[in-house]
N, C-alpha and C positions, 0 to 999 in steps of 0.2 A: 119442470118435472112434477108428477105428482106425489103419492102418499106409497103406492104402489115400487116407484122405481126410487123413491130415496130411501125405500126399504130394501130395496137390492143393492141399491149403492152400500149401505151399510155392511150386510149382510158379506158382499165382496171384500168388505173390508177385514170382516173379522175372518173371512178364509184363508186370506194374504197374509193376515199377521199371523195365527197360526201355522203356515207352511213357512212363516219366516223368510217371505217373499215382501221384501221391504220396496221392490223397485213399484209393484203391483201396487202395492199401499199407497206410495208416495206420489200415485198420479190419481187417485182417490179425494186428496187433500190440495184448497186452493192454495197459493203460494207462501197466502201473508196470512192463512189458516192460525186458530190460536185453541191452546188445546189447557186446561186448565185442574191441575192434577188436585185431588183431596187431601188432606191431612197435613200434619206437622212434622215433616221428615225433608232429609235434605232433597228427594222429590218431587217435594210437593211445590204450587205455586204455579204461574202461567208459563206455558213454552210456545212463544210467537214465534208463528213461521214454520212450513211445512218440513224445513232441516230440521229445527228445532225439537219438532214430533218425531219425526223417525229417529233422531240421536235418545229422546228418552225412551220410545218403546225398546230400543237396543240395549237400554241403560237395565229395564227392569228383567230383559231376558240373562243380562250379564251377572247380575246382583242374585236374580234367585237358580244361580250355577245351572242355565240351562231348563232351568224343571217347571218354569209358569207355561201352566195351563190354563186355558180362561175356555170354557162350555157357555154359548148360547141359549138361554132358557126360552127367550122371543123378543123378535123385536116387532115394531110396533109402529109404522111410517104414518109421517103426519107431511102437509105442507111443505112445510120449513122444517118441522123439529121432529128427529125422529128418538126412540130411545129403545136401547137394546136393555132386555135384563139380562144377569150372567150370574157365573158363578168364577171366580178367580182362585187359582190350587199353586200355589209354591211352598219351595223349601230350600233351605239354604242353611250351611253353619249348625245343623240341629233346631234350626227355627222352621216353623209350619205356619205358611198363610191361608187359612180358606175363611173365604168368605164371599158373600153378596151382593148384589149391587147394582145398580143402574147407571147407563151412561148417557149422555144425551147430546145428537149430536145436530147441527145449524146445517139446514142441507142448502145452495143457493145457486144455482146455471149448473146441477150435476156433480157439484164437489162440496165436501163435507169443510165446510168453512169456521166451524168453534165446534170442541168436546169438552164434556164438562162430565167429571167422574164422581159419581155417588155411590159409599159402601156401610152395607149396613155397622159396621163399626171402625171408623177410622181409627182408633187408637191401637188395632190388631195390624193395621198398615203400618201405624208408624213406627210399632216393634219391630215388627218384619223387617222393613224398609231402610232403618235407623236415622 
């Protein structure tokens, strides 16, 4: 695949996970896919394996009661490595997360095979997050 179509692969993904179409997402992601969260919270740290992924992005729609929103600003296909920039919006308990961020994702035979999340301040995660 080129620069073009691991940018659509991406792209698919962030539409799926916003519609909360976990099944769409989960053939998106190679099996033994490893997805590598930021921050110092009981979140954070790697989730091997495409179950693994779909159980945390479940985790973070659970935690912020429903209310995460993540907006696409551009993503950006490369070879191998593509990177979405965003914007992520939750709330929860009276807590408010917004913030920045880049993600970056291992594209390799058409599946997104490692994510690796960058925000411009983790320590606003790991309040949110706890």
């Amino acid at each position: 695949m080129g620069a073009q179509e691991n940018a659509d692969l991406v792209r698919r993904g962030y539409e799926a996970f916003s519609a909360g179409d976990m099944a769409t997402l989960g053939e998106l992601f190679a099996a033994d896919a490893v997805w590598h969260v930021a921050g110092n919270n009981v979140l954070a740290g790697a989730k091997e394996g495409r179950d693994a992924i779909l159980a945390y992005f479940g985790e973070l729609g659970a935690r912020s009661e429903g209310t995460l929103k993540v907006t696409v600003d551009d993503i950006i296909g490369g070879e191998t490595t593509t990177v979405a920039l965003q914007r992520t919006h939750a709330e929860s308990s009276g807590k408010v997360l917004d913030s920045g961020g880049a993600l970056t994702f291992q594209v390799r035979d058409g599946k997104i095979t490692e994510g690796r999340e960058f925000f411009d301040d983790t320590t606003k995660g790991d309040a949110f997050w706890g």
